[in-house]
LUMLODO-592780 format. One record per residue: x, y, z of N, C-alpha, C in turn. Coordinates in steps of 0.001 Angstrom, whole numbers. Layout:
N
@n_x = X; n_y = Y; n_z = Z; ca_x = X; ca_y = Y; ca_z = Z; c_x = X; c_y = Y; c_z = Z;
...
END
This chain:
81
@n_x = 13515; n_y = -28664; n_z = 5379; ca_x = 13920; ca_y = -27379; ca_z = 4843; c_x = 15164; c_y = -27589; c_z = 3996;
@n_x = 15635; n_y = -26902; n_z = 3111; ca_x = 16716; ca_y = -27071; ca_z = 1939; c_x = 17264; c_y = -26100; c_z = 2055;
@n_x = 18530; n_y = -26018; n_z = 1562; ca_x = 19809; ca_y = -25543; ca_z = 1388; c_x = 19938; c_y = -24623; c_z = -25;
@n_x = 19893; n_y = -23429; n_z = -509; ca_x = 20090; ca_y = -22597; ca_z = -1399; c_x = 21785; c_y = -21914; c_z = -1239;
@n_x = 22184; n_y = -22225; n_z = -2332; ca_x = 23276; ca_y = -21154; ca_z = -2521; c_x = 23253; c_y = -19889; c_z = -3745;
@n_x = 22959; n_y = -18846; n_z = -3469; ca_x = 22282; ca_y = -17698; ca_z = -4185; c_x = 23363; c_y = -16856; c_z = -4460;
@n_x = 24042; n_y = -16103; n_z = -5838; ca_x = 24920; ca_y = -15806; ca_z = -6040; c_x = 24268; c_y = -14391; c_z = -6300;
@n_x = 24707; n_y = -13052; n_z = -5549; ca_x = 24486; ca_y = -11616; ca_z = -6333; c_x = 25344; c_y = -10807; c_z = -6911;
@n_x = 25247; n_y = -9764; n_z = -6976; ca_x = 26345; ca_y = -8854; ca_z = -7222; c_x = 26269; c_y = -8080; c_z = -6162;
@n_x = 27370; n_y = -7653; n_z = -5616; ca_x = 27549; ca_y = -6915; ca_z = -4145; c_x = 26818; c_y = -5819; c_z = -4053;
@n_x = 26260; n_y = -5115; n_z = -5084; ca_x = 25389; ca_y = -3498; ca_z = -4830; c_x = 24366; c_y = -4134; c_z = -4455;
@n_x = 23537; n_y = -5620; n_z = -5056; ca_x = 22085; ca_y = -5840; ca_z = -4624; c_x = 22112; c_y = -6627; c_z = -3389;
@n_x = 23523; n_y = -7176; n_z = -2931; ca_x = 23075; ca_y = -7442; ca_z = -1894; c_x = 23574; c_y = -7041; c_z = -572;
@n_x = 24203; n_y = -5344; n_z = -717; ca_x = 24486; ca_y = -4824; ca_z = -43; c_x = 23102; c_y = -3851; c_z = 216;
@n_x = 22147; n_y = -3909; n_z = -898; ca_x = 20495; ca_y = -3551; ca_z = -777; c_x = 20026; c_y = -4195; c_z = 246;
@n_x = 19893; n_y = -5198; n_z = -201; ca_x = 19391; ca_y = -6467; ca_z = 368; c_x = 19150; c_y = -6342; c_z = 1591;
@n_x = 20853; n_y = -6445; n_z = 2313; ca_x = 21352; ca_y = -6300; ca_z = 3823; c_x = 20590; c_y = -5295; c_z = 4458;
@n_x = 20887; n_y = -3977; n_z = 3905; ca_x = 20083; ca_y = -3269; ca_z = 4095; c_x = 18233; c_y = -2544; c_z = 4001;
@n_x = 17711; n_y = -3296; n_z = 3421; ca_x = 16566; ca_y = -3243; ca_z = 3867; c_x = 16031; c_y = -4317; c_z = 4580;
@n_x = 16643; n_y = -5453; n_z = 4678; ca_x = 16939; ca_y = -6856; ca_z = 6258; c_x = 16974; c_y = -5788; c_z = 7315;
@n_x = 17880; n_y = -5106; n_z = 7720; ca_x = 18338; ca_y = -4276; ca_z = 8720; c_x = 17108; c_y = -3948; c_z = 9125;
@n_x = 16566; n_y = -2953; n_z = 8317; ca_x = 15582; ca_y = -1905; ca_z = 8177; c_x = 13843; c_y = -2725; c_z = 8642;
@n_x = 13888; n_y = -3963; n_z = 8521; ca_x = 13175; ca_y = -4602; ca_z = 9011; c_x = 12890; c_y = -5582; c_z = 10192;
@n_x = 14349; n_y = -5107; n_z = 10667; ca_x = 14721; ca_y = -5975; ca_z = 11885; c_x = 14590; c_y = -7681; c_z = 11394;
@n_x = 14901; n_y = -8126; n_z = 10170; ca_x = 14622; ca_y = -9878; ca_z = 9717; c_x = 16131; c_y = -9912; c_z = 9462;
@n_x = 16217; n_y = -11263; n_z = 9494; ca_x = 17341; ca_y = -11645; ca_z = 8420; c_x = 17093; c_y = -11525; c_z = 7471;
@n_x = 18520; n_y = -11300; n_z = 6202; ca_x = 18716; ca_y = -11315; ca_z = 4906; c_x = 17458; c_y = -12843; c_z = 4602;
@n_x = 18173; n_y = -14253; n_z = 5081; ca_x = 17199; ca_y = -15093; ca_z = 4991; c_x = 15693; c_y = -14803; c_z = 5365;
@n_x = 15104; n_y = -14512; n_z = 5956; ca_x = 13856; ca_y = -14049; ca_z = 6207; c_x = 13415; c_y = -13427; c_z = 5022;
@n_x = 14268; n_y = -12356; n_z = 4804; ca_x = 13887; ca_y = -10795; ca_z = 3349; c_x = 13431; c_y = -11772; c_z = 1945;
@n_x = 14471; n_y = -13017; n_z = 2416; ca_x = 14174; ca_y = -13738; ca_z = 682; c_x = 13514; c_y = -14262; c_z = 765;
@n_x = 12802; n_y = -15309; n_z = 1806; ca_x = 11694; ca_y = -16266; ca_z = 1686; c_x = 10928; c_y = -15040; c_z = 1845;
@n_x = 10444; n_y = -14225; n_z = 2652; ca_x = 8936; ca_y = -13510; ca_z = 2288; c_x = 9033; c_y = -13240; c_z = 1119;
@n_x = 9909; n_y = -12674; n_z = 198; ca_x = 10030; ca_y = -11672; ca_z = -1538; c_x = 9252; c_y = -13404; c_z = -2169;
@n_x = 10328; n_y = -14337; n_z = -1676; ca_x = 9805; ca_y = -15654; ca_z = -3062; c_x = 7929; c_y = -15703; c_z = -3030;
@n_x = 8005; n_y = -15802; n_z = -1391; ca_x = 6598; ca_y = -16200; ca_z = -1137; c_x = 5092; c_y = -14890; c_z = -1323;
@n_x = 5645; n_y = -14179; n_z = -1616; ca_x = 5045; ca_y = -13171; ca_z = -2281; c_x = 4954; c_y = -12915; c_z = -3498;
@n_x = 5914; n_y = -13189; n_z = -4571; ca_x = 5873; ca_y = -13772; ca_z = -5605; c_x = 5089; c_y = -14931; c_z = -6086;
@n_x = 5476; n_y = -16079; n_z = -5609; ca_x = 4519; ca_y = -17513; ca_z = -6094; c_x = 3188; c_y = -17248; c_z = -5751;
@n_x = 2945; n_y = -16250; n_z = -4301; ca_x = 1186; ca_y = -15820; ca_z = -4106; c_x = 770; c_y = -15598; c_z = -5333;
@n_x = 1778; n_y = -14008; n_z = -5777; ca_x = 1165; ca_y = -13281; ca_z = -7054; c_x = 1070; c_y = -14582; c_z = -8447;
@n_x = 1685; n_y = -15132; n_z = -8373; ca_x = 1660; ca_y = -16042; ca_z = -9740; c_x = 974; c_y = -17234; c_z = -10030;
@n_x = 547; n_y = -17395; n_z = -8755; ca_x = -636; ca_y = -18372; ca_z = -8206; c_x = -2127; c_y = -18199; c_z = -8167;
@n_x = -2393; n_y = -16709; n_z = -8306; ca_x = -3362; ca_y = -15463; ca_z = -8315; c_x = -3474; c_y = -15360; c_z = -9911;
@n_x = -2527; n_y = -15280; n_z = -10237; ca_x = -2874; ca_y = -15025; ca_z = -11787; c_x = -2911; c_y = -16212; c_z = -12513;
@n_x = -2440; n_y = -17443; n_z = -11989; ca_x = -2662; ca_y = -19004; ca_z = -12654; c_x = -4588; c_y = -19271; c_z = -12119;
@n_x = -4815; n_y = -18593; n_z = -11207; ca_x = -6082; ca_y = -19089; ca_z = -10483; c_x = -7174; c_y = -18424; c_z = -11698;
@n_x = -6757; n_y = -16838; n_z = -11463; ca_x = -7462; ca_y = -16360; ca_z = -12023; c_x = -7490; c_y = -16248; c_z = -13824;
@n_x = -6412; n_y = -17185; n_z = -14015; ca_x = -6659; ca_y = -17079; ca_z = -15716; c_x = -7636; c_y = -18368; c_z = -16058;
@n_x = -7529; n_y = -19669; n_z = -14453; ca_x = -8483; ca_y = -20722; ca_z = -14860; c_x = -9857; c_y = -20338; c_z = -15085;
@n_x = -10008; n_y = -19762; n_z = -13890; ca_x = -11353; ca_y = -19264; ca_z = -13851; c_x = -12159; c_y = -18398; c_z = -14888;
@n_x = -10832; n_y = -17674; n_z = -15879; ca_x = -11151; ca_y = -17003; ca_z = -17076; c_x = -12105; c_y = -17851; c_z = -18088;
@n_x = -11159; n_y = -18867; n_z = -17543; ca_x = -11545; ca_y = -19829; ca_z = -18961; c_x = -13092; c_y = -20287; c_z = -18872;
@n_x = -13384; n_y = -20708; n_z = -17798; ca_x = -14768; ca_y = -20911; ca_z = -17298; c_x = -15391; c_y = -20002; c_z = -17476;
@n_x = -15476; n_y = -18795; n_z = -17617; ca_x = -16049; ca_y = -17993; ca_z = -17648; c_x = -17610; c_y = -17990; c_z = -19002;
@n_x = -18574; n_y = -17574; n_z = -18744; ca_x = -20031; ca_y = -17118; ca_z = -19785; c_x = -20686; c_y = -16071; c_z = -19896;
@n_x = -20491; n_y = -15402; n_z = -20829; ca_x = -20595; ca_y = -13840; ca_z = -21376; c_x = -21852; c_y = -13821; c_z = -21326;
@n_x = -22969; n_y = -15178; n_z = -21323; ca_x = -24544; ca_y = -15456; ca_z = -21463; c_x = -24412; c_y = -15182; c_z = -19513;
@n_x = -24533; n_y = -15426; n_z = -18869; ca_x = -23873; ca_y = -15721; ca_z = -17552; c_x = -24119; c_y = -14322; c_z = -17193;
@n_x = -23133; n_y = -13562; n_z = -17185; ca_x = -22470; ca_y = -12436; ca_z = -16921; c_x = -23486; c_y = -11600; c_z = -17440;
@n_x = -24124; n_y = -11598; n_z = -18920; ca_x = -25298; ca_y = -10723; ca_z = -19256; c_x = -26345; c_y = -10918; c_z = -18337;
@n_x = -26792; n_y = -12254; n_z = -18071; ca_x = -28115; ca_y = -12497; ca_z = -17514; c_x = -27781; c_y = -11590; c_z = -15676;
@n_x = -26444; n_y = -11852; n_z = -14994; ca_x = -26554; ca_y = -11300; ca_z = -13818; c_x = -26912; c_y = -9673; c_z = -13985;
@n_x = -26084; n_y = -9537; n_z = -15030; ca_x = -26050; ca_y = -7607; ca_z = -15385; c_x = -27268; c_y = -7438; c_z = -15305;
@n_x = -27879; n_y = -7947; n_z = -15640; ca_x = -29800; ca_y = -7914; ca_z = -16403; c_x = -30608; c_y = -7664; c_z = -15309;
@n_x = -30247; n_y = -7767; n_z = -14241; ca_x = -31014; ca_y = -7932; ca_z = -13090; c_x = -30370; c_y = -6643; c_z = -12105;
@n_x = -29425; n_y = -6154; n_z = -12611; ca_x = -29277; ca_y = -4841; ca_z = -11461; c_x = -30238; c_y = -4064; c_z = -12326;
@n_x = -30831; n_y = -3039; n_z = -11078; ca_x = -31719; ca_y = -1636; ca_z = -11567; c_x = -30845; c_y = -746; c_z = -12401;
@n_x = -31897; n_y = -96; n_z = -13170; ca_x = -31708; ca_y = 896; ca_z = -14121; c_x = -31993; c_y = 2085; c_z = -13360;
@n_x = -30902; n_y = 2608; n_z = -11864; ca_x = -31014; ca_y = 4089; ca_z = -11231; c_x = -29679; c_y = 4188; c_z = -10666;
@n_x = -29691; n_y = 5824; n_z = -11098; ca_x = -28710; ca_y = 6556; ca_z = -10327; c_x = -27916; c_y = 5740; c_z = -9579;
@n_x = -26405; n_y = 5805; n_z = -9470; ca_x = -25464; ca_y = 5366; ca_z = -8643; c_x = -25881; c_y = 5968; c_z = -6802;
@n_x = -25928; n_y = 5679; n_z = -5800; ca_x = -25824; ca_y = 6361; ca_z = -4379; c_x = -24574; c_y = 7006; c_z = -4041;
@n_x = -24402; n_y = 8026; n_z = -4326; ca_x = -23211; ca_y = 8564; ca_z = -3940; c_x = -22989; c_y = 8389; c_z = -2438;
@n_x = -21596; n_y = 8789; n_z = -1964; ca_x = -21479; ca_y = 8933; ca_z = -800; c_x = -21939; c_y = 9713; c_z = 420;
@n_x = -22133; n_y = 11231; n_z = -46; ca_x = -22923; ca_y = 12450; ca_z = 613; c_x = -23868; c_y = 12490; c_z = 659;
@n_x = -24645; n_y = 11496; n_z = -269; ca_x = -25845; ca_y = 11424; ca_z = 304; c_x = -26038; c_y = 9944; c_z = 1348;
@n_x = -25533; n_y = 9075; n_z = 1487; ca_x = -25575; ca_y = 8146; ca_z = 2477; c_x = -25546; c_y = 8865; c_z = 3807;
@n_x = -24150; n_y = 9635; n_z = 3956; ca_x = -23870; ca_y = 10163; ca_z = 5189; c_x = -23970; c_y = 11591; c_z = 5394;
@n_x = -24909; n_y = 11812; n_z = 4499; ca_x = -25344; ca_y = 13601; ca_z = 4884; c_x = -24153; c_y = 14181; c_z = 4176;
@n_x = -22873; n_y = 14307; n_z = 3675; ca_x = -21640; ca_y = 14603; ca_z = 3430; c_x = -21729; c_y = 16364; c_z = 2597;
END
């Protein structure tokens, strides 16, 4: 594990403190979940821009091609509604 020294300005990390509090975590805790929720999201969008690239519009037509041509099932009628 490594050593960070993180510099704020006292309003954000008198935030900070306080929503730590509010979660019963440490300030340390508040920041590794925020980073690691971050790199998820940016890891999600590195994944999903690869997969963009792969992507075939021939592909994608031919699956479309094969759903039926009817009415959506609404909900009220599944469950009587």
């Amino acid at each position: 594990m490594s050593t960070m020294s993180l510099r704020l300005p006292e309003s954000m990390h008198q935030r900070l403190k306080d929503w730590a509090q509010k979660d019963n975590i440490s300030i340390n805790q508040f920041i590794t979940s925020a980073v690691t929720e971050k790199l998820a999201a940016l890891s999600t969008l590195d994944y999903l821009e690869e997969r963009a690239k792969r992507a075939s519009r021939a592909k994608f037509d031919a699956v479309l091609a094969k759903v039926p041509d009817a009415a959506p099932v609404m909900a009220e009628d599944r469950w009587g509604a």
